[in-house]
N, C-alpha and C positions, 0 to 999 in steps of 0.2 A: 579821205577814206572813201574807198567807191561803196557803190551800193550795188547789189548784185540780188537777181530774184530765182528763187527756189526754183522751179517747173516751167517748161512751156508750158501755156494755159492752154492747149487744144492735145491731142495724140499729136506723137512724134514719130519718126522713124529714125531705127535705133541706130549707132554707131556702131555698137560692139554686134556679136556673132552667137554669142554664148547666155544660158540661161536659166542653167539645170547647177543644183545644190543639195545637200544630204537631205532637206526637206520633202522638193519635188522625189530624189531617190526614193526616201518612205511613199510618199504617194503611191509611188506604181508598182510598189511590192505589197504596200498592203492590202488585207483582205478582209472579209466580215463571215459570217457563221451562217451558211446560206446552202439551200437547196428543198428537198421536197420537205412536208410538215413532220414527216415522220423522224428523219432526218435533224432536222431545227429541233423539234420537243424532245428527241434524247441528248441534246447537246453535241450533237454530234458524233457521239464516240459509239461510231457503229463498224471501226475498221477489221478488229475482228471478227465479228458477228456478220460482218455483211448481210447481204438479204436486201438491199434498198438501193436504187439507181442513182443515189448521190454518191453515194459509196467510193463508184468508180474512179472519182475526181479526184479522192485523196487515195483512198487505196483499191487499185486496180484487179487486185485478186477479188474484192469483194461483190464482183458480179458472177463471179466462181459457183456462187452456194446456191444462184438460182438455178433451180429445176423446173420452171412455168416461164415461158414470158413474161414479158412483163412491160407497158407503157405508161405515162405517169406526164401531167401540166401541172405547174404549180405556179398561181398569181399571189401577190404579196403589198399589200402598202408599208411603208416606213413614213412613221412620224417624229420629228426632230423638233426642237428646242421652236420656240416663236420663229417667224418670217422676217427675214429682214432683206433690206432693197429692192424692195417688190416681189421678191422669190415666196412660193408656199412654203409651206413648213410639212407638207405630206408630200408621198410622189408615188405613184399604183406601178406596179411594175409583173413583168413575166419572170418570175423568180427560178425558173426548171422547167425543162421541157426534155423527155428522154426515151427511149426504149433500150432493152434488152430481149434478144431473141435467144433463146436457150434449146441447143440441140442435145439430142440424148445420142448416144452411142452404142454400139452393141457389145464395145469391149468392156470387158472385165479390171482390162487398169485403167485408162480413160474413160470415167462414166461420162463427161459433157466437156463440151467446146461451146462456150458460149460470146456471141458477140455486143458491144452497146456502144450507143453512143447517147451522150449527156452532155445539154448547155444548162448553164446556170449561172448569175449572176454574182460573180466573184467580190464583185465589191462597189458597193451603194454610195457614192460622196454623199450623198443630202446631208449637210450640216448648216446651221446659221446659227452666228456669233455677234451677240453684242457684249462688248468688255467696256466697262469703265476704267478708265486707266489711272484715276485721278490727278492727286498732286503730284506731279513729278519733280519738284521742288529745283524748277530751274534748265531742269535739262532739256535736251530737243533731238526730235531725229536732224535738224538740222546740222548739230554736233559734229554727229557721224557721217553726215554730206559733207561738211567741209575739212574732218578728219582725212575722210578718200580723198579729197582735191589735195590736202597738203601733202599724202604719203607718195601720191603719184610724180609730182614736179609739175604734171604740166595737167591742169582739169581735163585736157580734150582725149586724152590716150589711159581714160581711168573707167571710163563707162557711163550707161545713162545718166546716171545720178549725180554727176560731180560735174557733170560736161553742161546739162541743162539745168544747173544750179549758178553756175557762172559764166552764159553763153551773152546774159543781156542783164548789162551792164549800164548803168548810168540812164538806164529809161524812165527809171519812174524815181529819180532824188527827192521827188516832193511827198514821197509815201515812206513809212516806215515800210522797208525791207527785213529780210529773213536771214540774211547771212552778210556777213561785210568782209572787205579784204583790206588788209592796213601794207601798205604801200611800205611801210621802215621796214616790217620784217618780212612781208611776201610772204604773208602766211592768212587764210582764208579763217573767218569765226563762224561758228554756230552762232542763233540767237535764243536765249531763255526763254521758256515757254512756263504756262502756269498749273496748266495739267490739259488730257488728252483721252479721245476714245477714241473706238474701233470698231465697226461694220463687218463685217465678213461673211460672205454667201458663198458655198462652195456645193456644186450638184456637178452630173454627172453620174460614169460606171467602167465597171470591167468586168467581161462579160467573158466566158471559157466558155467551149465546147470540146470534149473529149471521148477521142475514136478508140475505143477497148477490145482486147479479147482477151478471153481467160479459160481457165482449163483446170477440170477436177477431176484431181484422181483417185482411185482410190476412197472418195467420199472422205479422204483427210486431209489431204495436201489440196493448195489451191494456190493456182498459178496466175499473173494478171500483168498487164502491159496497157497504159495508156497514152495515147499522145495528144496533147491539148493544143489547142490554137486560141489565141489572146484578142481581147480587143478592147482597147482604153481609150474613153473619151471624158478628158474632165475639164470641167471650168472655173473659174474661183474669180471672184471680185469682194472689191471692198472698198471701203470709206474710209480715211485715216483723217481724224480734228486736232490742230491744237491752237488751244489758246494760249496767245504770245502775252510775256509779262512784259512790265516797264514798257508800255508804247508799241510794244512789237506787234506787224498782222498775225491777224489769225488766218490761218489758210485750211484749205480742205485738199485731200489728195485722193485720186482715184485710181486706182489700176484692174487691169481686167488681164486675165491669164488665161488659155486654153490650150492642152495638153492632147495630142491622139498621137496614137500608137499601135502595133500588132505585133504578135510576137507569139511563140512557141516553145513545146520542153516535150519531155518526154515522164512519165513514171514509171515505177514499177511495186509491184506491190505480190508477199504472200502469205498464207493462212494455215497453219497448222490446230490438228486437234492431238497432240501428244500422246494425248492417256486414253488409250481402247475402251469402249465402252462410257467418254466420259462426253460431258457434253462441252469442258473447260477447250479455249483457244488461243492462241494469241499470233498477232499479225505485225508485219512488217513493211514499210514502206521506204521508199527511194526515190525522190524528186527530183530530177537535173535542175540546172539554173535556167531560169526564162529568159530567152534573148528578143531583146524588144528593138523593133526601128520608130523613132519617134518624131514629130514635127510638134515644136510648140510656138506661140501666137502669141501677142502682148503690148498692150497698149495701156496709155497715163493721161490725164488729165486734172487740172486744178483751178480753185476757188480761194484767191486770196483776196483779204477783207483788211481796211484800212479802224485799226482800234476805234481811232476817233470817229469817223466819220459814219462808218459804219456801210460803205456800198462799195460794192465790188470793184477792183483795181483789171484783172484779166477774169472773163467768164468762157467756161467750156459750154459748148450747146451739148452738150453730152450723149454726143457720137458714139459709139464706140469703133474703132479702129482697130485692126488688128495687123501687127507688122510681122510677120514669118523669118525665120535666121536665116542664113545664106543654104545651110544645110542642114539634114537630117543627123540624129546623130544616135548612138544603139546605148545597150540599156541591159547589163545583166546582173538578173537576182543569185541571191546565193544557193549553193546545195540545199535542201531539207531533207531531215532522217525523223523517220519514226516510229513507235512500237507502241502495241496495244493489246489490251486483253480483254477476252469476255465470256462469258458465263450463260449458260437455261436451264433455266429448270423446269420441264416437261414444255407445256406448250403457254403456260400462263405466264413467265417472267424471265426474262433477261435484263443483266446486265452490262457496261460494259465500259472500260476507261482505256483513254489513250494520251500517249507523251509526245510534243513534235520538237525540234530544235531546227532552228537557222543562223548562221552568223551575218544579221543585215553588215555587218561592217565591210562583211566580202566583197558585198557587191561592188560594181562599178560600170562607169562612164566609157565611151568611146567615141571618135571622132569616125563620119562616114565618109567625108567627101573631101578632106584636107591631110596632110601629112605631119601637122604640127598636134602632137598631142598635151603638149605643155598644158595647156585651158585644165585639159581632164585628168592628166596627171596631179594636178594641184588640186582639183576640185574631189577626186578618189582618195586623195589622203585627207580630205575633211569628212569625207564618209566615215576612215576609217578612225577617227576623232571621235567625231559624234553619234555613231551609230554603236549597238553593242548587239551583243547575241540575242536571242528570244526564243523565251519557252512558252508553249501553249499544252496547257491541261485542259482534259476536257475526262468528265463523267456524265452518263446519263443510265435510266432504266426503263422499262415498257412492264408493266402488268396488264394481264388480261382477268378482270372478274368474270367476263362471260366468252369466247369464244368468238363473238364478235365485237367486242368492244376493247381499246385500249386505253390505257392510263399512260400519259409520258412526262418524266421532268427531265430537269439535263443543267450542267452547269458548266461553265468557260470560264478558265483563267490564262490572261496572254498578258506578260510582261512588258515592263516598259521597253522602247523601242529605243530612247534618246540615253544617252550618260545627261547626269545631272547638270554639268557645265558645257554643254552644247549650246551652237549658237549661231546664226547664220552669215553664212560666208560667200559677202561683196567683196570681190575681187576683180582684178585687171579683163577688161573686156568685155565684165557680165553686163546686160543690158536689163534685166531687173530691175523694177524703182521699190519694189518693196522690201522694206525693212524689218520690217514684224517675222516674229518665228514660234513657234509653240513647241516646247518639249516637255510631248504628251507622258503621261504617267500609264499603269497597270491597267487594262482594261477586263469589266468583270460582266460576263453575259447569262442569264438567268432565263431557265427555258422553261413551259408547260406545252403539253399537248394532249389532242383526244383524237381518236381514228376508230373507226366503224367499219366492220369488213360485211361484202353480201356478196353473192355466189358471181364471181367473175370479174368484181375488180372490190375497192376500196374508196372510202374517200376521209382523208385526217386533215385534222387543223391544229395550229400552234401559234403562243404568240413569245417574244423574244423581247427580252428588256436588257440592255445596254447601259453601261456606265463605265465614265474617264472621267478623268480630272488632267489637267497640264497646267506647267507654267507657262504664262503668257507675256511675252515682252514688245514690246512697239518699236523697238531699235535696241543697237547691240551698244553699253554703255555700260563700265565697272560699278558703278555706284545705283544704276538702275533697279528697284527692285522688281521682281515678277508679281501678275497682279493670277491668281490660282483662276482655272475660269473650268468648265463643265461641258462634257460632252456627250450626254443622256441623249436617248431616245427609244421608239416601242416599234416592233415590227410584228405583225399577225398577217399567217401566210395561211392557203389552204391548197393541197393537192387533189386532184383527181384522177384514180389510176385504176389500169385494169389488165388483170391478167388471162392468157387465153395461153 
C-alpha cells in the first residue's frame, strides 16, 4: 500500500486556472447597512423621504428633495467577534464622504436640477472565526481529497487538492501518513480523524462612488439617475486542525486568498407625493447588474505532525505566496428592484419603510481571456443551486423634540442568502485548497442615532448592531454535521456635514 502525503509543506503554484464558487459569488455581491449617521440610525429606509446624500446610492431621485447644498464626511469603526491570526478585531474606517450641489431654477415646472456625487463604503469583510468543530466521529477532509482523486481517473487533471495530496509518494513510509492508495483496486483512502477546528480571518472592503443627477418637478415628482463605480479588495485566511485517529498525523493546513476587482452599474430611482397637500410618498428604484473584472491570488501551506513522536514531518516558514490565474475573469450581480414609503408630520417626525429584491441565483461567472466557458458554465449552475432570492426590509424613524436635536432608531431584515442544502463546489480545474463553506442564515441589523443641527451644517452619530448565525461545515461529507457558529458585531459611525 503506498503512502501518499496530503499538501506541499511550502506555497505551491497552482495547476489549474480557476478559482471562483457560489461562495466567493456572495462575497462580491454582498453588502452591509452603510453610509452617513443619519442614514445608519434610520435603518436606512430613507428612499422615499430622501433629504440625505446616502440616499443617492440606493435611490437616485432622493437627491431630488434637496433645495440647499449639501456636503457631508463620515468616519466609522466596526468591531467583530475576538482577533484571530494576529488580525484586530476592530478596523477605523472613512465610511461616506459626499456632496450635493442644488440649483434652483426659475421655471415653474422644473423647480431644481440637482447634482451629487457619493463614496461610501459598501461592504466591510472584518469578520474573525474560531469554530470548534469537534468530534467528527471518524471522518476527514481527507475523505473528500481522495474522493476527487478517485472521481477524476487520474489526481493530476482534478486540481490543487487531489494532485498535491498524491504528488509525493513513498517519501516519508516510516511516518503515518494522511491518505493511502491500495494498489488491488486503484482507488485512493481518506484517513479518520478524531475531531477538528477552524481559524478564519477575513478583512478587506467594497467601496462605491456614485455620480447622480436628479430633477424636481413640480415639488412632486422626482427624477434621479445614478451611475456607480466599484472597487473590491478582500482577503480571507485561515487555519484548518485535525486530529488524526488510530495513529494517524495530525496536520495543520493554511490557505491565504485575495480577491480585487472593479466594476460598475447604473441606477435609477423615483419619488412621487400622490395626494395634494399631503406629506405621504413613496419611491421607486432600479438597479442594473454590476459587471465586475476580477484578479484573485492564493496560496497553501502545511504542518504535519507525526502522533507518536510528536515533531514535525514537513514545516512551512510561513511565507505567504501568492499565485495569480492565468487570467482575469468578470463577474455579474443580479437585477435589484425596489419600493418604499414614507411619511412627516410637520417638521418634528418622519417615518419611513422600504422593500428591496434580488435573485443572487442570477448572477454569474465569465471567462475574460480564453474561449472555453465550460469552468463557468458548471460553476453558474452551482450558483444557481445554491443561491436563492433575497429580500431586504428595512424601517426606520427620526423625531425631533427640539428643532435641533434628533432622535433615530431603524431596523434591517435581509434574508438568507444560501438554500439549506448548499455546499461547496470542488471541481475539475479549480485550484482552491479549501474545503470549508458557511451557509449563512437571516441577518438582523439594529440601529440608534442622535443628530444635532446649528446654523449651516449638522453633525449625527449612530451606532449599528449586527447579527447572523450560519451553518458551518469543514468539508463537504453526507454524514457530516454542521457545527452553528455567529456572526455578531457593532459599528458606531459619526458624520460631519454642512449645508450652504
Amino acid at each position: 500500500m503506498k503512502k501518499v502525503f496530503l499538501l506541499l509543506s511550502a506555497a505551491f503554484v497552482s495547476v489549474g486556472t480557476m478559482a471562483q464558487n457560489s461562495y466567493d459569488a456572495y462575497n462580491i455581491m454582498s453588502s452591509d447597512l452603510n453610509g452617513t449617521a443619519r442614514y445608519v440610525g434610520m435603518g436606512g429606509a430613507l428612499s422615499a423621504l430622501g433629504g440625505d446624500i446616502s440616499v443617492i446610492s440606493n435611490n437616485p431621485a432622493g437627491s431630488a428633495t434637496f433645495r440647499k447644498s449639501d456636503a457631508a464626511i463620515t468616519l466609522g469603526g466596526v468591531f467583530a467577534d475576538k482577533g484571530v491570526l494576529d488580525n484586530d478585531r476592530s478596523r477605523a474606517s472613512i465610511d461616506n464622504a459626499g456632496v450635493v450641489i442644488s440649483m434652483s431654477t426659475d421655471d415653474s415646472y422644473l423647480k431644481y436640477i440637482n447634482f451629487g456625487v457619493n463614496y461610501y463604503k459598501k461592504k466591510n469583510f472584518l469578520s474573525n472565526l474560531y469554530t470548534e468543530v469537534g468530534n467528527i466521529d471518524g471522518l476527514s477532509q481527507t475523505i473528500q481529497i481522495a474522493d476527487m482523486a478517485n472521481l477524476s481517473g487520474q489526481y493530476d487533471s482534478w486540481g490543487d487538492l487531489p494532485f498535491n495530496a498524491v504528488q509525493l509518494q513513498n517519501d516519508i513510509n516510516e511516518y503515518n501518513s494522511l491518505c493511502n492508495y491500495d494498489e488491488a483496486t486503484s482507488q485512493y483512502y481518506g484517513a479518520p480523524a478524531q475531531y477538528a477546528d477552524m481559524y478564519k480571518s477575513q478583512r478587506g472592503s467594497t467601496s462605491q462612488t456614485d455620480f447622480n443627477v436628479s430633477f424636481n418637478v413640480l415639488d412632486k415628482y422626482f427624477f434621479g439617475v445614478s451611475m456607480g463605480v466599484y472597487n473590491m479588495n478582500y482577503t480571507r485566511e485561515s487555519n484548518y486542525f485535525e486530529a488524526g485517529a488510530d495513529g494517524v498525523a495530525d496536520y495543520y493546513i493554511s490557505n491565504y486568498y485575495d480577491s480585487k476587482g472593479d466594476g460598475y452599474d447604473a441606477k435609477f430611482g423615483f419619488i412621487c407625493r400622490p395626494i395634494d397637500n399631503s406629506p405621504f410618498r413613496f419611491g421607486l428604484t432600479i438597479h442594473t447588474p454590476t459587471w465586475y473584472k476580477m484578479d484573485d491570488y492564493h496560496g497553501c501551506d502545511i504542518v504535519m505532525m507525526n502522533t507518536d513522536e510528536q515533531h514535525y514531518l514537513y514545516y512551512s516558514d510561513g511565507e505567504r505566496q501568492y499565485y495569480a490565474p492565468k487570467g482575469e475573469y468578470s463577474f455579474r450581480t443580479p437585477w435589484k428592484f425596489g419600493v418604499s414609503l414614507g411619511y412627516t408630520e410637520g417638521n418634528y417626525f418622519a417615518i419611513g419603510a422600504e422593500y428591496e429584491y434580488q435573485d443572487l441565483s442570477s448572477s454569474k461567472f465569465y471567462e475574460c481571456d480564453y474561449y472555453d466557458d465550460s469552468y463557468y458554465a458548471l460553476q453558474n449552475s452551482f450558483i444557481k443551486g445554491n443561491l436563492k432570492g433575497q429580500s431586504v426590509f428595512k424601517i426606520g424613524m427620526e423625531a425631533k423634540p427640539d428643532p435641533s436635536i434628533s432622535i433615530r432608531a431603524g431596523y434591517n431584515y435581509v434574508s438568507a442568502p444560501f438554500k439549506s442544502n448548499a455546499y461547496n463546489s470542488l471541481i475539475f480545474d479549480q485550484n482552491l485548497t479549501e474545503t470549508d463553506f458557511t451557509n449563512w442564515k437571516d441577518t438582523h441589523r439594529f440601529t440608534v442615532g442622535l443628530g444635532y443641527r446649528f446654523k449651516g451644517g449638522y453633525v449625527d452619530l449612530a451606532c449599528q448592531y449586527q447579527t447572523q448565525k450560519g451553518d458551518f461545515y469543514a468539508f463537504d461529507h453526507i454524514d457530516l454535521k454542521p457545527t452553528e457558529i455567529s456572526n455578531n458585531r457593532c459599528q458606531v459611525i459619526g458624520t460631519l456635514g454642512f449645508k450652504f
